[in-house]
Each structure stands twice: as structure tokens, then as C-alpha cells.
PyMOL Python script that loads the backbone (N, CA, C, O; Angstrom):
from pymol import cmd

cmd.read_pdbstr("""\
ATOM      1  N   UNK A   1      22.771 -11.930  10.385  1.00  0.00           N
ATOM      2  CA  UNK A   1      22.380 -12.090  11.755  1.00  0.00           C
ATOM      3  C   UNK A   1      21.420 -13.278  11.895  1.00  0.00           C
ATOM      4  O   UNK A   1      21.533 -13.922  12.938  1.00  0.00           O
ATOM      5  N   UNK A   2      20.692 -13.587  11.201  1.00  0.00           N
ATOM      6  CA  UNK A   2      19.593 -14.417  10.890  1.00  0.00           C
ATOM      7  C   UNK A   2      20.295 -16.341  10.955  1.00  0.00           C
ATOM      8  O   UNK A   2      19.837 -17.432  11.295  1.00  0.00           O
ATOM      9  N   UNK A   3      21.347 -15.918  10.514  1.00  0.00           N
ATOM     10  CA  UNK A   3      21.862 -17.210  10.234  1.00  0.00           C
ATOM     11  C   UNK A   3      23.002 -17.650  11.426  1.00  0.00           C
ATOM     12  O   UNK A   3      23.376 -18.805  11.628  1.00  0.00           O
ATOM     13  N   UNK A   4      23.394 -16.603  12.059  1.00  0.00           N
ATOM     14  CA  UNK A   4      24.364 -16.278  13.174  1.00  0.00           C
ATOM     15  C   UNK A   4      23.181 -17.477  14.644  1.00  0.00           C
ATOM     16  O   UNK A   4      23.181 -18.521  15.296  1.00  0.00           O
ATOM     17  N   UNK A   5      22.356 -16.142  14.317  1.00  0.00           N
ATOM     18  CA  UNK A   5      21.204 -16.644  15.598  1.00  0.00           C
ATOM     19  C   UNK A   5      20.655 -17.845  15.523  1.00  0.00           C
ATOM     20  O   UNK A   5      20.428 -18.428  16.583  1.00  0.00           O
ATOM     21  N   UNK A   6      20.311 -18.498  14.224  1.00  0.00           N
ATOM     22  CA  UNK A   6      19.954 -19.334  14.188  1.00  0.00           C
ATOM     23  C   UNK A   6      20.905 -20.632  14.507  1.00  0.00           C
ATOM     24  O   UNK A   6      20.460 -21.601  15.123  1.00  0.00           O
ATOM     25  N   UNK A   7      22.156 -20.569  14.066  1.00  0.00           N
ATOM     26  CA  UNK A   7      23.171 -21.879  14.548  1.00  0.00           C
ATOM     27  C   UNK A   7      23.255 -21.974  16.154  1.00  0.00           C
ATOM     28  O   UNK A   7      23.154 -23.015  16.803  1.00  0.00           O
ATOM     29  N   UNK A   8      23.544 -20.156  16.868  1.00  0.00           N
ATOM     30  CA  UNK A   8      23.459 -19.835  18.198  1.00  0.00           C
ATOM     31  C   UNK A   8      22.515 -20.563  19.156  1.00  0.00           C
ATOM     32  O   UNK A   8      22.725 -21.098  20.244  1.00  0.00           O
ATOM     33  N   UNK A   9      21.442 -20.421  18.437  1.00  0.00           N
ATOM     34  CA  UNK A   9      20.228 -20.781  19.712  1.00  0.00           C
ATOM     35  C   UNK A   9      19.897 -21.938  18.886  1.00  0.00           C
ATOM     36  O   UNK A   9      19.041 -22.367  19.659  1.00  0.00           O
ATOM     37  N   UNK A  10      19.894 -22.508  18.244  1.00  0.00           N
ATOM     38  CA  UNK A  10      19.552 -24.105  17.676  1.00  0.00           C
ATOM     39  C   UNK A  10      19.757 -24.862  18.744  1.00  0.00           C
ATOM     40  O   UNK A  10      18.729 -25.417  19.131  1.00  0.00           O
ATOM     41  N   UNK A  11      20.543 -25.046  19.253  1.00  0.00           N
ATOM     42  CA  UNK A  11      20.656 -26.244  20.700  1.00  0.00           C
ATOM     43  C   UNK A  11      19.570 -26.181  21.438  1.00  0.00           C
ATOM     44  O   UNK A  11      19.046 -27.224  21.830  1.00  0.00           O
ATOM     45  N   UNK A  12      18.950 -24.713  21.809  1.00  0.00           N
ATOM     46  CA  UNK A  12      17.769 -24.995  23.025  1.00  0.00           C
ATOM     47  C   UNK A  12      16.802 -24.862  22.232  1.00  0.00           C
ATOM     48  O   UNK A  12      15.764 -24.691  22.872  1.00  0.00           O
ATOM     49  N   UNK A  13      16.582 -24.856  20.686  1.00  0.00           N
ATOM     50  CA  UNK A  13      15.313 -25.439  20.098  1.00  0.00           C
ATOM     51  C   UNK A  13      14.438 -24.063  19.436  1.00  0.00           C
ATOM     52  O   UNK A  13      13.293 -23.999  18.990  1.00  0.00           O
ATOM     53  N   UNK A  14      15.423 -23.098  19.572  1.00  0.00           N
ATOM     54  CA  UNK A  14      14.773 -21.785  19.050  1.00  0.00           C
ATOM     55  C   UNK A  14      15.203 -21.679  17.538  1.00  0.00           C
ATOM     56  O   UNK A  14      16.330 -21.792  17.057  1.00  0.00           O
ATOM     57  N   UNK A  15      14.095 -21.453  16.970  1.00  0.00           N
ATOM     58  CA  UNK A  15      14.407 -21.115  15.357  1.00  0.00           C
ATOM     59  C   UNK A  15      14.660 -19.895  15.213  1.00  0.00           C
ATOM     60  O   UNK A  15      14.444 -19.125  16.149  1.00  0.00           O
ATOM     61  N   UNK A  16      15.104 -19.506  14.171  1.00  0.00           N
ATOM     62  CA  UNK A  16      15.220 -17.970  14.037  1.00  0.00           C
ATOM     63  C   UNK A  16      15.741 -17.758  11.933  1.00  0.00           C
ATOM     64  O   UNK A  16      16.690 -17.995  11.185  1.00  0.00           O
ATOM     65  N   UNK A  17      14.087 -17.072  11.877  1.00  0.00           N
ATOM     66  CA  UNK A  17      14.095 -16.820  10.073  1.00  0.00           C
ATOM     67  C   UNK A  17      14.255 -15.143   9.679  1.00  0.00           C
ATOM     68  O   UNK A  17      14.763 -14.256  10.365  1.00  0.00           O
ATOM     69  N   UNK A  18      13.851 -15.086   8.799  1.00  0.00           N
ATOM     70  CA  UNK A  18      13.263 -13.800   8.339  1.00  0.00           C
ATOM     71  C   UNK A  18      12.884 -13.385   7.093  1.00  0.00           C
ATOM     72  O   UNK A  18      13.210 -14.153   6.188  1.00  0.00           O
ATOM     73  N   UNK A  19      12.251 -12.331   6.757  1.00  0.00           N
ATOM     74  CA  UNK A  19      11.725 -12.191   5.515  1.00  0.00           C
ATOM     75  C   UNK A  19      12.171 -11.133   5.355  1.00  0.00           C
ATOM     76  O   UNK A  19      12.327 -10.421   6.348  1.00  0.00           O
ATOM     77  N   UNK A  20      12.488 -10.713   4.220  1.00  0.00           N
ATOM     78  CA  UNK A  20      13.077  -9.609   3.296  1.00  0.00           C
ATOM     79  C   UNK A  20      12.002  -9.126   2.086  1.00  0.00           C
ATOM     80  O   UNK A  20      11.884  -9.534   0.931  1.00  0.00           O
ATOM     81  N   UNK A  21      11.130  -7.892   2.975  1.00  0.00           N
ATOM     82  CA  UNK A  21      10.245  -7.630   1.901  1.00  0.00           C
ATOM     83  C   UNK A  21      10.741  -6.541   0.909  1.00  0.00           C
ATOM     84  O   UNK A  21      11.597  -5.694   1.165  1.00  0.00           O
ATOM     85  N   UNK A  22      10.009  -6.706  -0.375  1.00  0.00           N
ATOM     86  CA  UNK A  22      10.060  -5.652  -1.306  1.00  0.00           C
ATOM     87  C   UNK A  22       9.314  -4.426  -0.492  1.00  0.00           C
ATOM     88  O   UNK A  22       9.016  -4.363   0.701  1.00  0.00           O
ATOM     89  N   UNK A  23       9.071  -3.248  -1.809  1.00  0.00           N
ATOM     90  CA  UNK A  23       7.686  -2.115  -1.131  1.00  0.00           C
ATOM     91  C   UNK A  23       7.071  -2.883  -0.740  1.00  0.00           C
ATOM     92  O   UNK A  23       7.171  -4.032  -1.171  1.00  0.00           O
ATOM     93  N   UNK A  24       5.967  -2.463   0.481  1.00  0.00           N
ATOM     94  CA  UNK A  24       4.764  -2.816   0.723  1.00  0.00           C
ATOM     95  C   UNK A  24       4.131  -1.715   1.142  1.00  0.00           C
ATOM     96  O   UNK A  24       4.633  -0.778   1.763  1.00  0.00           O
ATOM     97  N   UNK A  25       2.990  -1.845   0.786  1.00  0.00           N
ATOM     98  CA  UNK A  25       1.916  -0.934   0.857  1.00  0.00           C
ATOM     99  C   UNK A  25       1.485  -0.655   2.263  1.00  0.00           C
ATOM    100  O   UNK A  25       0.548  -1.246   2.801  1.00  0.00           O
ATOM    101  N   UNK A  26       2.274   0.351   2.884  1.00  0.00           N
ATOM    102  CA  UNK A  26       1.918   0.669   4.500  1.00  0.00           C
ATOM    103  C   UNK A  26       1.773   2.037   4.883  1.00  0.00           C
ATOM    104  O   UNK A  26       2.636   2.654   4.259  1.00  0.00           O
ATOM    105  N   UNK A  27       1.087   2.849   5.625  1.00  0.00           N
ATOM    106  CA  UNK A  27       1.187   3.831   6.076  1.00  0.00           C
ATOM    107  C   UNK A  27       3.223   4.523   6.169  1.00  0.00           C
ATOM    108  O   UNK A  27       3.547   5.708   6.246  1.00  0.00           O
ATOM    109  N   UNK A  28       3.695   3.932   6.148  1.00  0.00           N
ATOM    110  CA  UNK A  28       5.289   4.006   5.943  1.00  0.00           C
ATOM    111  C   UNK A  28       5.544   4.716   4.844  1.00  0.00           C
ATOM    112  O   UNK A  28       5.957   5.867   4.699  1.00  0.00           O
ATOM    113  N   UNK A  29       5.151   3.618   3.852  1.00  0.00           N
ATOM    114  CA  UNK A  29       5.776   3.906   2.627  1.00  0.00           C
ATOM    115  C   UNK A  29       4.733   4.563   1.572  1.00  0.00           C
ATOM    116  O   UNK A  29       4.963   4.854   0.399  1.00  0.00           O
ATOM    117  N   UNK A  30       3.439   4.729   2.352  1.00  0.00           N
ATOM    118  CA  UNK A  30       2.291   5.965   1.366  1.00  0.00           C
ATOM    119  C   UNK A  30       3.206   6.956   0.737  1.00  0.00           C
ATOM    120  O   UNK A  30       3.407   6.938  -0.478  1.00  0.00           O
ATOM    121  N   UNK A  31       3.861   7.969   1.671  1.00  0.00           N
ATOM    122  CA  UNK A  31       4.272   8.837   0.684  1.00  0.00           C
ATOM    123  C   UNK A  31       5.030   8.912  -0.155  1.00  0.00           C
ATOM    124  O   UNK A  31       5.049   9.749  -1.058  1.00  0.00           O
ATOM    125  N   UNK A  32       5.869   7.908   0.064  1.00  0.00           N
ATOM    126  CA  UNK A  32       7.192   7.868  -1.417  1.00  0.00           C
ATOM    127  C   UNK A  32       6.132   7.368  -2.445  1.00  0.00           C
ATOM    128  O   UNK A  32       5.754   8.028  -3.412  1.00  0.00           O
ATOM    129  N   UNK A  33       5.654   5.984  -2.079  1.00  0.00           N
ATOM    130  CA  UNK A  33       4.341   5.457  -3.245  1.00  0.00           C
ATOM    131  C   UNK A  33       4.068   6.303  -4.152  1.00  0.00           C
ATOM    132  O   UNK A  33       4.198   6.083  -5.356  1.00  0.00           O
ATOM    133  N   UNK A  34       3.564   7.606  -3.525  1.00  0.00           N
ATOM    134  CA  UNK A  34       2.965   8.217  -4.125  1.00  0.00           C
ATOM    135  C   UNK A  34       2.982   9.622  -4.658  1.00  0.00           C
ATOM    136  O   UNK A  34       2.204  10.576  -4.674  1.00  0.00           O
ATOM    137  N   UNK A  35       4.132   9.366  -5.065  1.00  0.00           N
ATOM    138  CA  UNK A  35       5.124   9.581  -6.675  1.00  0.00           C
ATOM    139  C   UNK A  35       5.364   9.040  -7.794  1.00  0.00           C
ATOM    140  O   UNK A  35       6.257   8.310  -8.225  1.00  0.00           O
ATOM    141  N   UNK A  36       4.100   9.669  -8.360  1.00  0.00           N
ATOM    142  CA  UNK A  36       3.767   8.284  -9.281  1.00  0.00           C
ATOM    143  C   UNK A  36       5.224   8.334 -10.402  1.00  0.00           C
ATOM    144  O   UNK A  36       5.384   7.293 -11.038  1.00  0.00           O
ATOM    145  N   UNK A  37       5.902   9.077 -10.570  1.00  0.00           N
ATOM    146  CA  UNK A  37       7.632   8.781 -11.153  1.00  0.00           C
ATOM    147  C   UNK A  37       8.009   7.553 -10.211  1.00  0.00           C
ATOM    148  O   UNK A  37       8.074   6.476 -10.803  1.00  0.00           O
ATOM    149  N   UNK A  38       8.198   7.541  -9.214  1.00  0.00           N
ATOM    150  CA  UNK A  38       8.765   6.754  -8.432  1.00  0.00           C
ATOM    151  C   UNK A  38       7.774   5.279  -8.045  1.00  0.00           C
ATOM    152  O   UNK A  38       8.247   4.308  -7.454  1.00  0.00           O
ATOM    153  N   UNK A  39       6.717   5.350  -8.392  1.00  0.00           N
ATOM    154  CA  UNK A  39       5.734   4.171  -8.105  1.00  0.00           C
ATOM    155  C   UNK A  39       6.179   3.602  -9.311  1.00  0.00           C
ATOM    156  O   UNK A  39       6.594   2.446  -9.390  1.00  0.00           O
ATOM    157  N   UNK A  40       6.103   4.364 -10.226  1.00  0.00           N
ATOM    158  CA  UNK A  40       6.385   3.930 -12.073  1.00  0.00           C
ATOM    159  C   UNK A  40       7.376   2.819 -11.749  1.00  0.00           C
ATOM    160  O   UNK A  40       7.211   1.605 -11.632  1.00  0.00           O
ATOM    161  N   UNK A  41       8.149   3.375 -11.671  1.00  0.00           N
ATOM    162  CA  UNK A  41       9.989   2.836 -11.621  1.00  0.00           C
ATOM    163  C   UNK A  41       9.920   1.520 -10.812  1.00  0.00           C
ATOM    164  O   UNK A  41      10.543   0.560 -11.265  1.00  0.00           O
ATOM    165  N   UNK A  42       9.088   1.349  -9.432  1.00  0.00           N
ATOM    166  CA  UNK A  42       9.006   0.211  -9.103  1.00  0.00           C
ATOM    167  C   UNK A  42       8.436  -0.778  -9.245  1.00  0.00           C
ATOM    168  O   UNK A  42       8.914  -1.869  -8.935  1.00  0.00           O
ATOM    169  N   UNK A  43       6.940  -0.559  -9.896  1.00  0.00           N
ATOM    170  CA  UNK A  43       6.305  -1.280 -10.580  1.00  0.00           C
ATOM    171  C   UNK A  43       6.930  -1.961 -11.948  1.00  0.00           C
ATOM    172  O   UNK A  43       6.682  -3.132 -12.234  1.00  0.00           O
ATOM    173  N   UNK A  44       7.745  -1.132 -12.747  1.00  0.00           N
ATOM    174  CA  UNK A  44       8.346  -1.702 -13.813  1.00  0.00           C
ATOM    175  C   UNK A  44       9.671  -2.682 -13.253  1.00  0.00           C
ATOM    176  O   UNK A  44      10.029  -3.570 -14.027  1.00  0.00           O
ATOM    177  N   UNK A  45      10.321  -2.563 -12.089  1.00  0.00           N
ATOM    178  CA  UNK A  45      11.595  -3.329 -11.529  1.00  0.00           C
ATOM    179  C   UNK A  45      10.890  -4.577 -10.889  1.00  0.00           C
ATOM    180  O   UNK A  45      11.615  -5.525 -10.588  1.00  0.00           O
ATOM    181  N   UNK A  46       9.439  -4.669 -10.636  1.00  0.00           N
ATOM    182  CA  UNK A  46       9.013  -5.986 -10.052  1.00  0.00           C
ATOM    183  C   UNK A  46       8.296  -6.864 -10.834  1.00  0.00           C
ATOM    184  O   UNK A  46       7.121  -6.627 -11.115  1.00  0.00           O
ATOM    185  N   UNK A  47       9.016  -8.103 -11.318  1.00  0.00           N
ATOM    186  CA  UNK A  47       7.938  -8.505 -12.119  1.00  0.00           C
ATOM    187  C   UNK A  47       6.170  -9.107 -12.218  1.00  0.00           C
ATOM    188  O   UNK A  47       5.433  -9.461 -13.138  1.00  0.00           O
ATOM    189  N   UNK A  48       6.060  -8.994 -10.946  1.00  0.00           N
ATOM    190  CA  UNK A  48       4.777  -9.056 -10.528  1.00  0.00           C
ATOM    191  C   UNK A  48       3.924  -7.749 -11.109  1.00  0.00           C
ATOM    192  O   UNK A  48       2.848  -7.724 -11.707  1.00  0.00           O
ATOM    193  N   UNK A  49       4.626  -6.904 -10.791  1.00  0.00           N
ATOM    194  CA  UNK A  49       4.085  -5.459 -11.467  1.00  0.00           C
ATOM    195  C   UNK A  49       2.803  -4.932  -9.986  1.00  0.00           C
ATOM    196  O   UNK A  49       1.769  -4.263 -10.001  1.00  0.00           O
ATOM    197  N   UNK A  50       3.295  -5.392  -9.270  1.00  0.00           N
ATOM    198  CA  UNK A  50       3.083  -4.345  -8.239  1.00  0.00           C
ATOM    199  C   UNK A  50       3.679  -4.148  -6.882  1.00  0.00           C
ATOM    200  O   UNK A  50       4.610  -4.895  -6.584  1.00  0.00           O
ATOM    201  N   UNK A  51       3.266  -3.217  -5.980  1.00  0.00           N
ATOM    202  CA  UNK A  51       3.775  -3.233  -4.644  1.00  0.00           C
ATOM    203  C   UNK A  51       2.805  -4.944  -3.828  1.00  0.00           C
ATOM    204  O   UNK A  51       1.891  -5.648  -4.257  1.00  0.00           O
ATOM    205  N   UNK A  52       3.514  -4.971  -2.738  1.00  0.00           N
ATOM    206  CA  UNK A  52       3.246  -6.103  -1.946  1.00  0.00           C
ATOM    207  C   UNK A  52       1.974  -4.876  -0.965  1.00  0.00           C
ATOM    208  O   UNK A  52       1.854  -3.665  -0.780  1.00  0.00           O
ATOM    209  N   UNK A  53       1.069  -6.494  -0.481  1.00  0.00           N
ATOM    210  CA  UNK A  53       0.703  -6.020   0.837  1.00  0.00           C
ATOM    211  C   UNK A  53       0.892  -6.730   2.124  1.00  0.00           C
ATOM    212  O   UNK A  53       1.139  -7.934   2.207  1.00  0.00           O
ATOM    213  N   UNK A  54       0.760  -5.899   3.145  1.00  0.00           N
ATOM    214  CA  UNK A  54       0.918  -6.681   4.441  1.00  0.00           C
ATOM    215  C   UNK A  54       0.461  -7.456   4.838  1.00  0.00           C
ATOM    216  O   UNK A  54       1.104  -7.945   5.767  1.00  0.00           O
ATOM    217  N   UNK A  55      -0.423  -7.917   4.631  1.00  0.00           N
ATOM    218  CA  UNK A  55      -1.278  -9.561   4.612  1.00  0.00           C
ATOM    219  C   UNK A  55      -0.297 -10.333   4.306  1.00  0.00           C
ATOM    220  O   UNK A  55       0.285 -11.032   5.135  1.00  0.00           O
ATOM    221  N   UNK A  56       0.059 -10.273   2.760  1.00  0.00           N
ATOM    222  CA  UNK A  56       1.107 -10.950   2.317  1.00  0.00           C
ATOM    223  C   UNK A  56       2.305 -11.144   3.148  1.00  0.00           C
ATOM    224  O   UNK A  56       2.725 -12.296   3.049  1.00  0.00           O
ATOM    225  N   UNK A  57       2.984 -10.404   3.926  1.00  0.00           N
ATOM    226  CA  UNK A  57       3.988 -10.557   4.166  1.00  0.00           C
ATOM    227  C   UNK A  57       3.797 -11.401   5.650  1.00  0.00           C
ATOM    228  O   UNK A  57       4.639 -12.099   6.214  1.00  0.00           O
ATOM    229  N   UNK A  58       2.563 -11.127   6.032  1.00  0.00           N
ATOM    230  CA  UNK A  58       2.164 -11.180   7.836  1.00  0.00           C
ATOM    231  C   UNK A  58       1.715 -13.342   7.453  1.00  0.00           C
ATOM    232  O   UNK A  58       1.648 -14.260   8.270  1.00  0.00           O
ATOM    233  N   UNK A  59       1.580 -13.354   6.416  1.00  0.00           N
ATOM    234  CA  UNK A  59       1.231 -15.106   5.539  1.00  0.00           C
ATOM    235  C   UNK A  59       2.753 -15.398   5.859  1.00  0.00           C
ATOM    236  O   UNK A  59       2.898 -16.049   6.893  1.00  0.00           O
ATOM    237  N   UNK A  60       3.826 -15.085   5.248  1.00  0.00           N
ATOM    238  CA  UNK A  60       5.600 -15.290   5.272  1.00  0.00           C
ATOM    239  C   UNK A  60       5.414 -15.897   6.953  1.00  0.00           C
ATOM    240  O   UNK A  60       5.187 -16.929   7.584  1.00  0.00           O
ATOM    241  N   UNK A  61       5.635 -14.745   7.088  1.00  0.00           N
ATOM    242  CA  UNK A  61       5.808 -15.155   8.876  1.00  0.00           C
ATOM    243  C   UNK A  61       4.852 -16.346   9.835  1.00  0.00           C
ATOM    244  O   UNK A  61       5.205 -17.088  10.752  1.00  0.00           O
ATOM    245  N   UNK A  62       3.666 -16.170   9.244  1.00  0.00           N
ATOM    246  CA  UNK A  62       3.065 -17.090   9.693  1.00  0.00           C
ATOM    247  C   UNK A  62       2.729 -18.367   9.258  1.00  0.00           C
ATOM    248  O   UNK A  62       1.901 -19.131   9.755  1.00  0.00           O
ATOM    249  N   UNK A  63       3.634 -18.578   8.029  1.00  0.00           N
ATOM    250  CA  UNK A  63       4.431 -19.849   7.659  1.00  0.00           C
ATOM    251  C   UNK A  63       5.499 -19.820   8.905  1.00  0.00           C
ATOM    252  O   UNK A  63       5.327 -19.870  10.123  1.00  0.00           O
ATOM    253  N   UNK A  64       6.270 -19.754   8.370  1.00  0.00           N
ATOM    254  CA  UNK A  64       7.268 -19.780  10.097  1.00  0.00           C
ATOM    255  C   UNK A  64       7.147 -20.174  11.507  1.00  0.00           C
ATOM    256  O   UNK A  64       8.032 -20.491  12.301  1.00  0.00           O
ATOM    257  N   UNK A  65       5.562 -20.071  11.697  1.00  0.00           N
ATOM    258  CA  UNK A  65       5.119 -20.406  12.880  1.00  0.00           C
ATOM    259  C   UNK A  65       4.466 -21.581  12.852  1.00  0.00           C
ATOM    260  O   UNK A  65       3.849 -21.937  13.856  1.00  0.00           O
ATOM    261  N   UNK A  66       4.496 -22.424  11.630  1.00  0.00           N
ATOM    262  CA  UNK A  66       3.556 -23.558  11.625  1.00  0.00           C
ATOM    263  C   UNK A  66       4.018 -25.096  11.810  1.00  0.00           C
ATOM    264  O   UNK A  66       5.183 -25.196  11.425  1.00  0.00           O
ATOM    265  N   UNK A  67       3.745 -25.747  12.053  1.00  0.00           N
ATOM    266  CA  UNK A  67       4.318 -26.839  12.135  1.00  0.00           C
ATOM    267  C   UNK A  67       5.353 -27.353  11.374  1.00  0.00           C
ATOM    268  O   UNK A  67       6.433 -27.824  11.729  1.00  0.00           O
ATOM    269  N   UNK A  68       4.724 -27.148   9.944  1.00  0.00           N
ATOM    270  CA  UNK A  68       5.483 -27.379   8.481  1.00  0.00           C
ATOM    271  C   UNK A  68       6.707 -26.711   8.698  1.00  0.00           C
ATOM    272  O   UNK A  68       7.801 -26.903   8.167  1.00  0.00           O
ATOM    273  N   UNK A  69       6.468 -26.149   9.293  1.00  0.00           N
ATOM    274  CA  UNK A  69       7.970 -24.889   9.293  1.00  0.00           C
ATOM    275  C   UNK A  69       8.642 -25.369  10.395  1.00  0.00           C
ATOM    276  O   UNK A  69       9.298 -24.424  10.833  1.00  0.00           O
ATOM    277  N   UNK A  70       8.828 -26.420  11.116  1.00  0.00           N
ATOM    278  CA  UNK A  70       9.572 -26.736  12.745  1.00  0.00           C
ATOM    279  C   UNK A  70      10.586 -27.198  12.181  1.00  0.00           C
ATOM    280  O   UNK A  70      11.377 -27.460  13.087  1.00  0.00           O
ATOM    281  N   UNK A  71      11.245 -27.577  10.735  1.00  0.00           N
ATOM    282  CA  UNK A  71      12.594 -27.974  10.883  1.00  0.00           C
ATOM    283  C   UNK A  71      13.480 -26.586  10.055  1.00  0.00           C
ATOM    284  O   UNK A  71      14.635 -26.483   9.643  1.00  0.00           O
ATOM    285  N   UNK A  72      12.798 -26.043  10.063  1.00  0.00           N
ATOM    286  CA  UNK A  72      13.664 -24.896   9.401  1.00  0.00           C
ATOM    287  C   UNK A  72      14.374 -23.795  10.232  1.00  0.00           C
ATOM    288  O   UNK A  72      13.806 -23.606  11.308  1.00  0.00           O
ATOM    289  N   UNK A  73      15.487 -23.003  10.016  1.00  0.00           N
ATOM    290  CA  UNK A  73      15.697 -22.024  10.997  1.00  0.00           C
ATOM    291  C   UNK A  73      17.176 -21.754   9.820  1.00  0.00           C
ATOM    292  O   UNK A  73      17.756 -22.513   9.044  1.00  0.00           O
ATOM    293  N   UNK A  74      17.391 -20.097  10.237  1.00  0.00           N
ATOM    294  CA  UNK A  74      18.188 -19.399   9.468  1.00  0.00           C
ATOM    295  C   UNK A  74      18.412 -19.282   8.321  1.00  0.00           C
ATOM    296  O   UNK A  74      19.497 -19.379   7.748  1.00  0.00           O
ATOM    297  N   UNK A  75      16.723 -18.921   7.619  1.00  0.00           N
ATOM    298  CA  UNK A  75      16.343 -18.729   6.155  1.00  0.00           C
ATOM    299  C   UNK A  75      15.865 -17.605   6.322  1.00  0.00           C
ATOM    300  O   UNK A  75      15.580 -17.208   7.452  1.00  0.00           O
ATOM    301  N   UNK A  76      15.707 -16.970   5.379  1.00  0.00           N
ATOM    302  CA  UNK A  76      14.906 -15.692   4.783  1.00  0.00           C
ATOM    303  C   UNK A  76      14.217 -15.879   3.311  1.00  0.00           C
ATOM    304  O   UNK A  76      14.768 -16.322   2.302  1.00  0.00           O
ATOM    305  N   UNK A  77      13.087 -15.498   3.429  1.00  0.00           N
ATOM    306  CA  UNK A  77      12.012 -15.759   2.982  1.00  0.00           C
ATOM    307  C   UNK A  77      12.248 -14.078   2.153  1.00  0.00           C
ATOM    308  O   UNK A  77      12.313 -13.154   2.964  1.00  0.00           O
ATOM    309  N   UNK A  78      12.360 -13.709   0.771  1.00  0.00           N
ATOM    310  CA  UNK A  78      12.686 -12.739   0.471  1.00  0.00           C
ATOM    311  C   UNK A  78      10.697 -12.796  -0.380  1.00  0.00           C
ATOM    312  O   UNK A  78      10.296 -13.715  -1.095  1.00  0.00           O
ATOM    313  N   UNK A  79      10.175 -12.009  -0.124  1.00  0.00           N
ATOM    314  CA  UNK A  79       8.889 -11.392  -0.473  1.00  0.00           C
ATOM    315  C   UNK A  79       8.711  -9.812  -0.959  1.00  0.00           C
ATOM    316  O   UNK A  79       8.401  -8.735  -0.450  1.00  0.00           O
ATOM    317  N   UNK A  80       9.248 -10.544  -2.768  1.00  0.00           N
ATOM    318  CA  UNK A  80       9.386  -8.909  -3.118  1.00  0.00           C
ATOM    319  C   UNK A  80       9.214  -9.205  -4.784  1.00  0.00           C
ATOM    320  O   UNK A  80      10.007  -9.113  -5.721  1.00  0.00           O
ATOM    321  N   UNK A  81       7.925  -9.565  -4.698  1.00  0.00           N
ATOM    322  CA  UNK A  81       7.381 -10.055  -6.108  1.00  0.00           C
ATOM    323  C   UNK A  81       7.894  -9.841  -7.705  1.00  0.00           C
ATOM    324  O   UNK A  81       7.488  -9.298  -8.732  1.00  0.00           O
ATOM    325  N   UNK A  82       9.261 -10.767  -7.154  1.00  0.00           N
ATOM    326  CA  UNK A  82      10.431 -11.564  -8.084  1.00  0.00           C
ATOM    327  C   UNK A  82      11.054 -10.234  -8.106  1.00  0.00           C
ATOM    328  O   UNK A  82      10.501  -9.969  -9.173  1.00  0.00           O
ATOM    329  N   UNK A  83      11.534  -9.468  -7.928  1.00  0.00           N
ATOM    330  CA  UNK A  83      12.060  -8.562  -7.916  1.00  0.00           C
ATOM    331  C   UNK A  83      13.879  -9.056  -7.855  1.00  0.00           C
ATOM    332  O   UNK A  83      14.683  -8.775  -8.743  1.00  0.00           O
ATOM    333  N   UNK A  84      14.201  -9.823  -6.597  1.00  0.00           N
ATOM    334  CA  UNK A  84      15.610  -9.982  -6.855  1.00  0.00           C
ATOM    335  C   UNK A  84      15.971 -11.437  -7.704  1.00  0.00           C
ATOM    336  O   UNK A  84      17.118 -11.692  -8.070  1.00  0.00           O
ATOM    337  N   UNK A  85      14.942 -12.238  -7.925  1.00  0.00           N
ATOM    338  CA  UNK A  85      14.689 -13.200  -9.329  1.00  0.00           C
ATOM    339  C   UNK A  85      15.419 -12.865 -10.154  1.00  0.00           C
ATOM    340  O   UNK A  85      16.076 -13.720 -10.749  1.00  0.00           O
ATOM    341  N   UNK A  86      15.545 -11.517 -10.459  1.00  0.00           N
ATOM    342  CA  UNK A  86      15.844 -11.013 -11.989  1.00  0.00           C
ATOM    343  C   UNK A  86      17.681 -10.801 -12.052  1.00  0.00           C
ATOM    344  O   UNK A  86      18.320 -10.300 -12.977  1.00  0.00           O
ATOM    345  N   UNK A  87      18.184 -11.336 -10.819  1.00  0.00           N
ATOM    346  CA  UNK A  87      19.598 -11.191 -10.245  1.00  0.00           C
ATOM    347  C   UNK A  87      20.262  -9.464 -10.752  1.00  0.00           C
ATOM    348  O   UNK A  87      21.341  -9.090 -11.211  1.00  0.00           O
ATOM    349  N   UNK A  88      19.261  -8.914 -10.460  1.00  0.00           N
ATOM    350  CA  UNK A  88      20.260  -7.233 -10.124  1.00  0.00           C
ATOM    351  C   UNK A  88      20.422  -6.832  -9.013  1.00  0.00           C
ATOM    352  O   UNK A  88      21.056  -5.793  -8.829  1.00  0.00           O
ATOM    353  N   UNK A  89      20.014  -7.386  -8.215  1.00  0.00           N
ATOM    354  CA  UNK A  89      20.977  -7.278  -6.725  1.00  0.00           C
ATOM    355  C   UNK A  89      22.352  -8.022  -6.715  1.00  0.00           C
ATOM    356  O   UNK A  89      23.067  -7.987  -5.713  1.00  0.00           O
TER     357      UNK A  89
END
""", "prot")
cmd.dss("prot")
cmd.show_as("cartoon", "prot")
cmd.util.cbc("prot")
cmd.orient("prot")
């Protein structure tokens, strides 16, 4: 969709990105987190070796909004600390 919208509305000057986060640490996703079997498992699948936070991801986007960012449109910004790096998706 990202890339749809973005060719779509490119003529009147609208960009259109997105980011594809890993976990992040949100009132959302507290309770699965916190299973620590299941925290285990994701911490070991990211090579960063931890969950993301929303700062982090709210930085993604607000790249996007910056000047630096005015020739870009119908990218995704995947923020999921190397996680699909490791090509098992």
C-alpha cells in the first residue's frame, strides 16, 4: 500500500513512507513481554538483543518529516533491531 500511495499521490507532492517495527516496548505489548519464555525467544531472534522503544521508532518517522527526507516517498523504514537482516523472513 505504501508504495501504491506513494506513485498515486506523487503528482500533488504528497509523500507517503512507513516503518515496520519489530516488538516495542508499549503498554500493547507489556503483557506478551512479559513471558519471560517468550521475551527469551525474542531477544535471542534480534540481534540487537533487545525489544525497541518508542522514542526510537517516533525518531523513524520523524526522519520522514525532515527536509533530508523531501525526496523520498514509498519506502519503509523496517525498525526491528536487525531482526529481518538475518533473512528469515
Amino acid at each position: 500500500m505504501t508504495r501504491y500511495l506513494a506513485v498515486e499521490w506523487a503528482p500533488d507532492n504528497i509523500r507517503v513512507n512507513s516503518i515496520a517495527p519489530w516488538y516495542v516496548r508499549t503498554p500493547l505489548t507489556e503483557p506478551v513481554l512479559a513471558d519471560p519464555a517468550f521475551y527469551d525467544r525474542v531477544i535471542t531472534a534480534t540481534p540487537m538483543g533487545r525489544v525497541g522503544n518508542p522514542e526510537e521508532i517516533a525518531a523513524a518517522a520523524a526522519f520522514f518529516c525532515m527536509p533530508a527526507a523531501s525526496y523520498i516517498t514509498g519506502q519503509t523504514i523496517t525498525a526491528d533491531g536487525g531482526f529481518t537482516a538475518q533473512g528469515l523472513v
